[in-house]
N, C-alpha and C positions, 0 to 999 in steps of 0.2 A: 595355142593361146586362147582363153576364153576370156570370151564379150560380150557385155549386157546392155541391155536398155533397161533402165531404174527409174521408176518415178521414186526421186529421194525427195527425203524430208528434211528442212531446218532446223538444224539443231541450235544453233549456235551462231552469230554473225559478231564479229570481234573488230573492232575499227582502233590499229597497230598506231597509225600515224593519219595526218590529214588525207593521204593519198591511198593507202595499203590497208586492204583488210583479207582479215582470215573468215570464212565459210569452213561452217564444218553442217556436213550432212549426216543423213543416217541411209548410208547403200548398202546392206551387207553384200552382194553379189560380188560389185567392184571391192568395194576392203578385202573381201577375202582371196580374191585372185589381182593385188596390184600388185607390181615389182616397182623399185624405185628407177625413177626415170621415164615411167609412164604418165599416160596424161589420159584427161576429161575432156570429150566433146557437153558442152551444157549449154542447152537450150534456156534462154534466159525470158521469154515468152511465147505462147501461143499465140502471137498476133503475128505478122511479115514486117514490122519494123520495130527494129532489128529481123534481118529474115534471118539471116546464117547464125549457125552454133558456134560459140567460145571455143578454142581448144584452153584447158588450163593444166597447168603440172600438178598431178598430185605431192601434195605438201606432206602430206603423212595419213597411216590408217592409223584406225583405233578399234583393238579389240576384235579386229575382222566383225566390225559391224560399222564404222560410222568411218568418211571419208572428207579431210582437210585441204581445202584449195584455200592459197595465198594470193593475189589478184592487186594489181594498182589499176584506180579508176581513170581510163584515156580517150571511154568517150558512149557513147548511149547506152552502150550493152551493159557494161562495167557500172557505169552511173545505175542505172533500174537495176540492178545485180546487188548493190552497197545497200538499196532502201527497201531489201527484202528484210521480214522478219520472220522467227521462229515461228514455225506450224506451216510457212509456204514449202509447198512444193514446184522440184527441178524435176526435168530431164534429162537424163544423161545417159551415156555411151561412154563405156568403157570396160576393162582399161585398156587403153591402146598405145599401139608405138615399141619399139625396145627399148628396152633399159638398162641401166649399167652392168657391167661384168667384175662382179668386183671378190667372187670369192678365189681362195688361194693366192691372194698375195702379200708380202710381207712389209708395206708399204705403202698407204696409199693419200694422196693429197687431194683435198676437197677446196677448189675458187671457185665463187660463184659473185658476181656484179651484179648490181639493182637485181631486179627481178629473177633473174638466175639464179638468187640463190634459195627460191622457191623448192623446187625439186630435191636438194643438196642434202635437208634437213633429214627427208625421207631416207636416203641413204648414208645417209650419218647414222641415223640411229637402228638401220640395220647393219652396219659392220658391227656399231659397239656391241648387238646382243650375237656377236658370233661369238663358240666355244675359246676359239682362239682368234683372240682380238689382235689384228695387225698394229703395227704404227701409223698412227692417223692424226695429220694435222689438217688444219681446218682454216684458207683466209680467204675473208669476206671482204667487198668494197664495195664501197655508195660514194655519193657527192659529199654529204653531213652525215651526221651522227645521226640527225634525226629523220634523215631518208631508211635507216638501216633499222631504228625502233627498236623494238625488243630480241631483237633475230638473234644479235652474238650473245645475249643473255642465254637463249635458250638453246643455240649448241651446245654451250657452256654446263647448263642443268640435266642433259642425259648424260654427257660424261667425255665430250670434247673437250678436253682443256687444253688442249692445245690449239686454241682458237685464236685467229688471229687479222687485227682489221687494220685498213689502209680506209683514210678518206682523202676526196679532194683536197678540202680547205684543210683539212688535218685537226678536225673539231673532237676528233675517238681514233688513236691508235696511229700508226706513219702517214704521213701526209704522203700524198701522191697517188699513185695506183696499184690497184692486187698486184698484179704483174711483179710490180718489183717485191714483191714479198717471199717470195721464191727463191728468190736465192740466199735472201738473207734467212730461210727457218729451212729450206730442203739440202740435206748434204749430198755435194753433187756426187759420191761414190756410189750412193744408195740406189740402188733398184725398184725406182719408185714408178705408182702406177698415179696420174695425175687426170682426176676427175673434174670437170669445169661446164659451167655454162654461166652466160652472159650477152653483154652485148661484144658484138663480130669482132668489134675490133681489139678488145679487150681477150677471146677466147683467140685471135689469131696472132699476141704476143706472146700467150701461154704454150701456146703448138708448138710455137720457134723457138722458146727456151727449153721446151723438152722434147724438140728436133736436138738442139744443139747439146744435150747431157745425155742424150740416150735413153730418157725414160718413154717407158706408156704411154700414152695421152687418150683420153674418151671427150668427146665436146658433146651436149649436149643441143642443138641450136633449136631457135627460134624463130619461125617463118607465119605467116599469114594463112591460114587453112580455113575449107570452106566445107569439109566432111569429112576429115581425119580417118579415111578408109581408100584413099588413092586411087579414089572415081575421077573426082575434079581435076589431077594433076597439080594442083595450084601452088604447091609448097616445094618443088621443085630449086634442086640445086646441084651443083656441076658436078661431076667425080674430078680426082685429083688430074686424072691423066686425059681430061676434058674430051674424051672419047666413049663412043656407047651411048648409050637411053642414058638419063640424067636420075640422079636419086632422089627419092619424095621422103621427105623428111618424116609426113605420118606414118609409113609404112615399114619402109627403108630403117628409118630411125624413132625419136628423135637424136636418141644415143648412136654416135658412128666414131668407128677409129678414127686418130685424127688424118692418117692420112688417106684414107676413103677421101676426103672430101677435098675440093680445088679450094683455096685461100686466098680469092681474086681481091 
């Protein structure tokens, strides 16, 4: 797998909702070797505070030249990350990590929660441009409508229409949680392969409803990293059978079957 250090440029900085925005750069290195389910280390200044680099999911390439990260602002890095404008230049490292396994199947299910569903895009709109498009349905959940923004819009516009969203309050689409969207759009005969990331608790209700029908399952997670290269250790989490070295999500993953991983 090949990785770069890019000093990228801002192309583009899009503010989705009060909390969510889109970065689009200009990497060709990283665009044109990223798989979906990879991620950016981005250094967000030359100074030490913030000292550590972002990991972010790539959101999508373009054209194998210019690279999309989706980001919600949580606290210093993210904040001086939103009040960059066009012509700044990043750092970054990538692409890294594995990512989804998604060719040859005749089925497959894409959940993504809050920010998980960053990554998802990216491989959504790589199944659609396969010769033989599988059956691909698409549900998305947030708190509100307007945590989720223009997100089910835009699955919706490469060619997901089978898109499909659950909120909290129930402000867009079944009230309640993705989770339960599953059963009501996937037929439980189908040999389905079920793509997800989010938050933990919400990707370890997914695992057990397709423990329980016999599907696939890929989780992507999301852990705290401090060099996205499995120097640090720091993203470390259990294997299922909580035995052996433990698995480091940058390296390891972040994409792991689901039963690789313990579901503490």
């Amino acid at each position: 797998m090949n990785q770069f250090e890019e000093q990228a440029e801002i192309v583009r900085q899009e503010q989705l909702t009060p909390e969510i925005f889109r970065l689009t750069l200009k990497a060709p290195e990283i665009a044109g070797s990223a798989r979906p389910g990879q991620f950016v280390m981005v250094r967000i200044t030359t100074c030490y505070d913030p000292l550590l680099r972002r990991p972010l999911s790539i959101h999508q390439t373009i054209g194998n030249e210019q690279v999309q990260l989706l980001y919600k602002v949580v606290g210093k890095g993210t904040r001086l990350l939103a009040a960059m404008d066009p012509g700044r230049q990043l750092n970054l490292t990538g692409p890294l990590g594995r990512g989804f396994d998604f060719t040859d199947r005749p089925a497959i299910c894409l959940v993504g929660g809050g920010m998980g569903i960053a990554p998802l895009y990216f491989l959504a709109r790589e199944i659609l441009r396969a010769t033989k498009i599988p059956k691909c349905v698409v549900l998305l959940g947030g708190r509100t409508a307007a945590e989720l923004g223009p997100l089910p819009r835009d699955f919706r516009e490469i060619g997901a229409t089978q898109t499909h969203i659950a909120t909290d309050d129930g402000s867009l689409g079944h009230q309640g949680f993705v989770v339960e969207l599953l059963q009501q759009h996937l037929d439980p005969g189908h040999p389905w392969t079920v793509c997800t990331c989010g938050p933990h608790p919400m990707m370890k209700g997914v695992v057990k409803e397709c423990r329980d029908q016999g599907w696939e399952c890929q989780v992507s997670l999301e852990t705290m990293m401090a060099c996205g290269i499995s120097a640090c250790l720091g993203c470390a989490v259990p294997r299922a059978d909580l035995s052996g070295p433990y698995l480091h999500v940058c390296k390891d993953g972040p994409v792991f079957k689901a039963e690789e991983v313990a579901w503490l």
